[in-house]
C-alpha positions as CSV (number, residue, x, y, z in Angstrom):
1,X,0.0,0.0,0.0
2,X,1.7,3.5,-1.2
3,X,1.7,6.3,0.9
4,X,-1.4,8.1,-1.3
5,X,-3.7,5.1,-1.1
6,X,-3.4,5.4,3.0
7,X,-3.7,8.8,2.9
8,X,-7.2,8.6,0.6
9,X,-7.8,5.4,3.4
10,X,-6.9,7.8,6.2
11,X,-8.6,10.8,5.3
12,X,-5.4,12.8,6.0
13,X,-2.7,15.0,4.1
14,X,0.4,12.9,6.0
15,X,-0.1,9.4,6.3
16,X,0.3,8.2,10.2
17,X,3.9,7.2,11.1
18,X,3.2,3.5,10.7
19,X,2.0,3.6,7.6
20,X,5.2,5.5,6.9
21,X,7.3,2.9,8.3
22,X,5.9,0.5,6.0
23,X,5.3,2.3,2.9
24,X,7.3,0.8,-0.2
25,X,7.2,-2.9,1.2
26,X,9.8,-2.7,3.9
27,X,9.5,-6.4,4.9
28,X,11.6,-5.5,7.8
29,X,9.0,-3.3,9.4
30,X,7.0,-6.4,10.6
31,X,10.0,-7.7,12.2
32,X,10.7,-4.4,13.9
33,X,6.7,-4.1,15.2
34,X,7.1,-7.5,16.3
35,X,10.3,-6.5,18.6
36,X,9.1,-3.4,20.1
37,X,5.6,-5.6,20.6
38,X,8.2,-7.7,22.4
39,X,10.2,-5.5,24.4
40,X,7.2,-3.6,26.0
41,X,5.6,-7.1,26.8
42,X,8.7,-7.9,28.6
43,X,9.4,-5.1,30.2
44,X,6.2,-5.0,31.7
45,X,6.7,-9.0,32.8
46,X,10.1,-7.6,34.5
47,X,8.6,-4.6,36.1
48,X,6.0,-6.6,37.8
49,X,8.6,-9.4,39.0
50,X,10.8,-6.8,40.4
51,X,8.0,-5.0,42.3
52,X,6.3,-8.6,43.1
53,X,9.9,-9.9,44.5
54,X,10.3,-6.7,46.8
55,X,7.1,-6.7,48.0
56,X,7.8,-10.6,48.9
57,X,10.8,-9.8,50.5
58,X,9.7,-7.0,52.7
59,X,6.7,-8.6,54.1
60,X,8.6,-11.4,54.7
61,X,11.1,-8.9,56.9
62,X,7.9,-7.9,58.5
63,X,6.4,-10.5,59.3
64,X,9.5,-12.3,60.2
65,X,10.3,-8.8,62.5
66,X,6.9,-9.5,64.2
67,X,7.7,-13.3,65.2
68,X,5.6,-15.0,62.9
69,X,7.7,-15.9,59.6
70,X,6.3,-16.7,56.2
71,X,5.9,-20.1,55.4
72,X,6.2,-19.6,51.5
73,X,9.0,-16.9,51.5
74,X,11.8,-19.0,50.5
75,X,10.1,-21.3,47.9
76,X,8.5,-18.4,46.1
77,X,11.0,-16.0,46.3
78,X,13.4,-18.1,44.9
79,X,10.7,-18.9,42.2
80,X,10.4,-15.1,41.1
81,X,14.3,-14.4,41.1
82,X,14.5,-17.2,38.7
83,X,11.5,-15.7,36.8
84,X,13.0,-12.1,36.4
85,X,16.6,-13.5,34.9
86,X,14.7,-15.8,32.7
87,X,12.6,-13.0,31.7
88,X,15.4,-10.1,32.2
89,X,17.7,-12.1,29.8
90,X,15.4,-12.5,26.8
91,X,14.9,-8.4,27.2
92,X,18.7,-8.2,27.5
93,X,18.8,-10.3,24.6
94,X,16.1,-8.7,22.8
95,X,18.1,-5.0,23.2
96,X,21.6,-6.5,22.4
97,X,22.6,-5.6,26.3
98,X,24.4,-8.9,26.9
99,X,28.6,-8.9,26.7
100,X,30.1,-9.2,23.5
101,X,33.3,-7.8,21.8
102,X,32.1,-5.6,19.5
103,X,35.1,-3.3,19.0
104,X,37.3,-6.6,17.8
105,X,34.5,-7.7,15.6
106,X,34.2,-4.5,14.0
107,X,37.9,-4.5,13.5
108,X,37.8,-7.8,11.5
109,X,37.2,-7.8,7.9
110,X,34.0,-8.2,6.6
111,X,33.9,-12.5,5.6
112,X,35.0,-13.0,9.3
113,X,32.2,-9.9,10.8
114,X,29.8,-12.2,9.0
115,X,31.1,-15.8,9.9
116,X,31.2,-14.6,13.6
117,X,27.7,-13.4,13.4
118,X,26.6,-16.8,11.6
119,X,28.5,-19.2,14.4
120,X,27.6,-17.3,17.9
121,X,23.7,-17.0,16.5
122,X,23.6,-20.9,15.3
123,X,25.0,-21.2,18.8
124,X,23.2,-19.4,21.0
125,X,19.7,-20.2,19.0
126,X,20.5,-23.6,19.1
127,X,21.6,-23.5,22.8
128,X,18.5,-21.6,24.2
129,X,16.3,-24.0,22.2
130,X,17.9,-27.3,23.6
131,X,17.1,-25.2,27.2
132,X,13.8,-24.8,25.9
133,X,13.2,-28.9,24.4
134,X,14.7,-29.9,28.0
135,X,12.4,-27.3,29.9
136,X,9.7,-28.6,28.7
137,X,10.7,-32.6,29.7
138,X,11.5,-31.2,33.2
139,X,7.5,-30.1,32.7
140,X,6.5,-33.3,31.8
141,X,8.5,-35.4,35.1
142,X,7.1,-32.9,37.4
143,X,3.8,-33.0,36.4
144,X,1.9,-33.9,39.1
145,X,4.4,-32.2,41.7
146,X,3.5,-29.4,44.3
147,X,5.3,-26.9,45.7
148,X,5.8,-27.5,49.3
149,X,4.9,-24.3,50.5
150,X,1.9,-23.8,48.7
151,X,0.9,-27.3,48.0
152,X,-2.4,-25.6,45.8
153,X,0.5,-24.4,43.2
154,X,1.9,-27.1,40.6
155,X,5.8,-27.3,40.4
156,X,4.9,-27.5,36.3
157,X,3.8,-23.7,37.0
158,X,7.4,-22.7,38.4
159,X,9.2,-24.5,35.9
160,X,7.7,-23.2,33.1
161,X,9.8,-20.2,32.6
162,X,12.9,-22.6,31.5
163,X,11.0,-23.7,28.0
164,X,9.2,-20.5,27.8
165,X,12.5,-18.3,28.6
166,X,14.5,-20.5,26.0
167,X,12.3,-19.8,23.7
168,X,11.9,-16.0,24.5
169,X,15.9,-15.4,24.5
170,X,15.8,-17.7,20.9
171,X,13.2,-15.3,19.7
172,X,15.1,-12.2,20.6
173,X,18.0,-13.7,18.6
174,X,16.7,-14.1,15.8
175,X,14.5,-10.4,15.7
176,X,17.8,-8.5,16.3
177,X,19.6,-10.9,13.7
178,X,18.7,-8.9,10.4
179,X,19.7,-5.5,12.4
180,X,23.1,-7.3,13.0
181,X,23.4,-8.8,9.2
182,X,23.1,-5.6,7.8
183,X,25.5,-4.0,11.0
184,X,28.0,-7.2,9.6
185,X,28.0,-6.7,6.1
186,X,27.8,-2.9,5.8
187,X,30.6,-2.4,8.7
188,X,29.0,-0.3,10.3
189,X,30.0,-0.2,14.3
190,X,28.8,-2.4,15.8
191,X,29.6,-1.0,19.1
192,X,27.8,2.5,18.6
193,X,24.2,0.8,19.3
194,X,25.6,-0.6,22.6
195,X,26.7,2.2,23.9
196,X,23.9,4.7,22.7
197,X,21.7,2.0,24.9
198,X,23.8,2.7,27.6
């Protein structure tokens, strides 16, 4: 769709600055919605874990202060902390925050910029999906566990993040992987997103 048939669609002079983003077929654009979709979505799952885990942790204090200590505080604490990296690490994935060596990459010619790209993704990818594929059997054995604690709560639950988070950080991966093509082939620093994030 051009940027005159959304206009005549949108009843407007300018058309909206999505349908500027993907005017002229950008394939690409869907990919970028689809992060940003992403990042929010996660963001908002690791916002909620951070204020759920302090919340957990100072009403344990209080209650704990008061002589009567929480019976669940350990188990479920634990249980979020695990969440939030799990979660935490496919945003840090998603963002390109995780360490690297971008400075000696960029300094390499191009065939090895793009063979280093090609071996750490086919390596992470296929690491965080293994996670995932033995996530999910961990699911399956503990299917009809309980938490201890909170014996109302299935273990299957609490474990879910490792398939779920495997997936996540694979997905991440692969949306930033066209961004870091391009980065590879063209030359361009590498290094300069990294630190603008910072």
């Amino acid at each position: 769709m051009d940027e005159a048939s959304i206009c005549l669609l949108t009843d407007e002079r300018h058309p909206p600055e999505w349908a500027q983003e993907n005017a002229g077929g950008d394939e690409l654009s869907a990919v970028r919605h689809l992060r940003q979709i992403l990042e929010r979505v996660l963001e908002l799952v690791c916002m909620l874990l951070m204020i759920g885990l302090a919340v957990v942790v100072v009403l344990a204090v209080a209650f704990r202060y008061g002589g009567a200590s929480l019976v669940w505080y350990d188990e479920v604490a634990a249980i979020m902390l695990v969440w939030l990296t799990y979660y935490g690490a496919a945003l840090a994935a998603l963002r390109r925050a995780h360490l690297g060596f971008p400075t000696l990459i960029e300094a390499a010619p191009r065939g090895l910029r793009i063979a280093a790209l090609v071996v750490s993704e086919v390596l992470i990818v296929g690491f965080f999906l293994v996670i995932a594929w033995y996530g999910w059997q961990v699911i399956v054995i503990l299917a009809g566990d309980r938490l201890t604690s909170l014996p109302w709560v299935p273990v299957a639950f609490t474990q879910s993040v490792i398939p779920i988070g495997g997936v996540l950080i694979a997905l991440a991966e692969l949306l930033t992987l066209p961004e870091r093509w391009a980065e590879a082939r063209a030359g361009s620093a590498l290094h300069e997103h990294e630190e603008s994030a910072v």
